[in-house]
Phi, psi and omega in degrees: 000172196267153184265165206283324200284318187320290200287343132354285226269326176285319174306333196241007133242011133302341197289318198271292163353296193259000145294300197293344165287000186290325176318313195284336166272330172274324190308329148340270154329295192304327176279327189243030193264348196263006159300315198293311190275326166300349201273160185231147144285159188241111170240120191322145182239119175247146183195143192286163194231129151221192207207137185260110146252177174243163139315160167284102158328305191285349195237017159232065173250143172245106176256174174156075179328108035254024182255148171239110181228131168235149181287101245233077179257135174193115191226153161242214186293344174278345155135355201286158163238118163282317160218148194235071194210141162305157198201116163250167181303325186246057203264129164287150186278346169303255180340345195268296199335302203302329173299311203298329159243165158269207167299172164093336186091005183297152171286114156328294207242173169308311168293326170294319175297325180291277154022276190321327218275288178298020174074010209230110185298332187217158189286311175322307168305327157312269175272159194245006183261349175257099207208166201282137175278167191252145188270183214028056172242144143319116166301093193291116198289011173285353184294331177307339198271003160259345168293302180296352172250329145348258160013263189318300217290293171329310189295315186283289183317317178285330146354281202306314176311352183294159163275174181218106158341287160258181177289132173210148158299103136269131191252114177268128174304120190066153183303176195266085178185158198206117155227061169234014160271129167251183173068235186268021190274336160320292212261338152294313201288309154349272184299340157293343172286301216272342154335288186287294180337267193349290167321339197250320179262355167248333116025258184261331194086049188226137198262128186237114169281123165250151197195135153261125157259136213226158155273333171205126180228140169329311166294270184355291213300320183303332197220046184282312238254305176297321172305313186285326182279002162258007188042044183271103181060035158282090156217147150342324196210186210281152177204146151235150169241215168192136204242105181319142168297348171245021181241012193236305177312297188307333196277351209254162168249354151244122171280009200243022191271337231220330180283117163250180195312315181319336205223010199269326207273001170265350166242138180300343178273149170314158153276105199264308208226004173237123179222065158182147173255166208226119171248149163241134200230133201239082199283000185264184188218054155240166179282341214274315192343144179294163191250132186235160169261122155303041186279126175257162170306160184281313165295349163225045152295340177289350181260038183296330218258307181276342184277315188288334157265009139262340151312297158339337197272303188297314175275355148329306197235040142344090183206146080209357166263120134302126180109358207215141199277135156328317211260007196244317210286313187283012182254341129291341153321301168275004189253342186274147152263105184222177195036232198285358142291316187277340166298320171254013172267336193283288159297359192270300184293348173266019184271305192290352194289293206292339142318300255236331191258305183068220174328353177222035160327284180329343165263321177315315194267255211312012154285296182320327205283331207265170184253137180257008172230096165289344159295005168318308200307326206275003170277336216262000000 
């Protein structure tokens, strides 16, 4: 423990830290008071709302060293699975290539399809984060978790090809922006998005809205502090504001994670990585309620007002989070796997193990048996 002079000591330089630091906190303030005057109300709407999630890469690993297999999940609120498939790091990028068409070069899968829609024949080429490993080098495994936002995204897109009954919302798990696309290909799958939207409202007359929700964001966390002392979205009832492009550039440590089509023409580089504008937005109707980050699509950012009050509806009766769109809670619901699902995908890797061994299967059970962390006991 800290001795009582120390903290004394400690005290009276954070004390000293954050005098010389106060600049930083009104500069703050000063940037973010023309927000106060920008807010708007939300008044509810109805329209169906559903929602896409992936599994949580860190919470679908079936380990049991030296295998790593993660789980490659995607359902939305009603419970459908889109895709369901194992994935290890060292899953050759050939074989990933090959699920994706059929003969012919026809597309297979949703990713295949997406692929097809972009010009691009290999997962190398998609991403520039996905590449044949070197050999006798450790294979870093972060590449799955850029195949699984492949994925969603491939996924989101084939979404859009559906009829839609009614005007409906989809609310995507995170903002709407990537960089795990290389070159401009990111920003073609947009316009290939907002193509099929198009298609549905001149088609059927059926309005299909996107939207991304995030739990944390860089602006929120920077002006969180500033907002509240400036009384940005302290309102009575559901409020949103929409948060200028240069004030998502300071927050960012790449302003170009922040540069959208809106903001591109002030730099020679493209707008690469962003296909949503960013609300912040407050769906309870006390002040204290939480503040969520918005990203809407960018071609219907003028439609802020009707997407964000269909939300308001869904996220009325939020739970077990208040205050949070439902249909994002139930779509998590369903993508996690745990307890006696995930026990037995567990078991499933010592069953392909214990295939794999054959004759020395019998070592394999008298393994299982041993204990593997014996310093455990001394918590017990």
């Amino acid at each position: 423990m800290i001795d009582p002079a120390s903290q004394a000591q400690l005290k009276d330089a954070i004390a000293d830290c954050i005098g010389v630091d106060r600049a930083v906190l009104d500069a703050l303030r000063e940037e973010i008071r023309p927000l106060k005057g920008a807010t708007r109300r939300i008044h509810p709407r109805a329209t169906t709302s559903i929602s896409l999630v992936g599994t949580d890469g860190g919470n679908n690993q079936l380990q049991f060293d030296p295998f790593l297999i993660q789980l490659v999940r995607v359902v939305d609120s009603s419970n459908n699975e889109y895709c369901l498939e194992a994935v290890s790091p060292t899953t050759p990028i050939p074989i990933l290539n090959e699920r994706q068409f059929g003969r012919n070069a026809t597309p297979r899968t949703a990713l295949g399809e997406m692929m097809a829609a972009l010009g691009v024949e290999s997962l190398q080429t998609l991403s520039h984060m996905i590449r044949p490993s070197d050999e006798g080098r450790p294979v870093a495994p972060t590449w799955v978790q850029v195949y699984r936002e492949l994925v969603e995204w491939a996924i989101l897109y084939a979404i859009l090809k559906k009829d839609f009954g009614t005007d409906t919302l989809i609310v995507c798990d995170g903002l709407l922006r990537s960089k795990v696309f290389a070159t401009d290909l990111f920003q073609r799958l947009l316009q290939e998005m907002k193509k099929r939207i198009d298609e549905h409202r001149i088609r059927s007359r059926r309005r299909v809205y996107l939207a991304g929700v995030a739990k944390h964001s860089k602006v929120l966390t920077r002006y969180r502090l500033a907002m509240a002392l400036e009384g940005v979205l302290q309102t009575d009832y559901p409020a949103y504001v929409e948060v200028p492009r240069e004030i998502e550039e300071k927050a960012y440590v790449w302003s170009e994670f922040a540069r959208g089509d809106d903001r591109a023409w002030v730099s020679t580089e493209i707008n690469k990585f962003v296909g949503g504008k960013l609300f912040l937005v407050k769906f309870g109707s006390h002040r204290r309620d939480p503040v969520w980050p918005v990203d809407i699509f960018v071609p219907q950012r003028e439609e802020a007002q009707t997407i964000l009050g269909s939300m308001l509806v869904d996220a009325t009766n939020g739970f077990p989070i208040p205050h949070y769109p439902r249909c994002l809670q139930q779509a998590h619901e369903n993508a996690a796997l745990v307890d006696f699902d995930f026990d037995i995908l567990q078991e499933c890797v010592y069953e392909g193990l214990r295939s794999s061994l054959r004759g020395e299967a019998s070592v394999l059970d008298a393994f299982q048996l041993q204990e593997a962390d014996p310093s455990q006991r001394r918590y017990a």
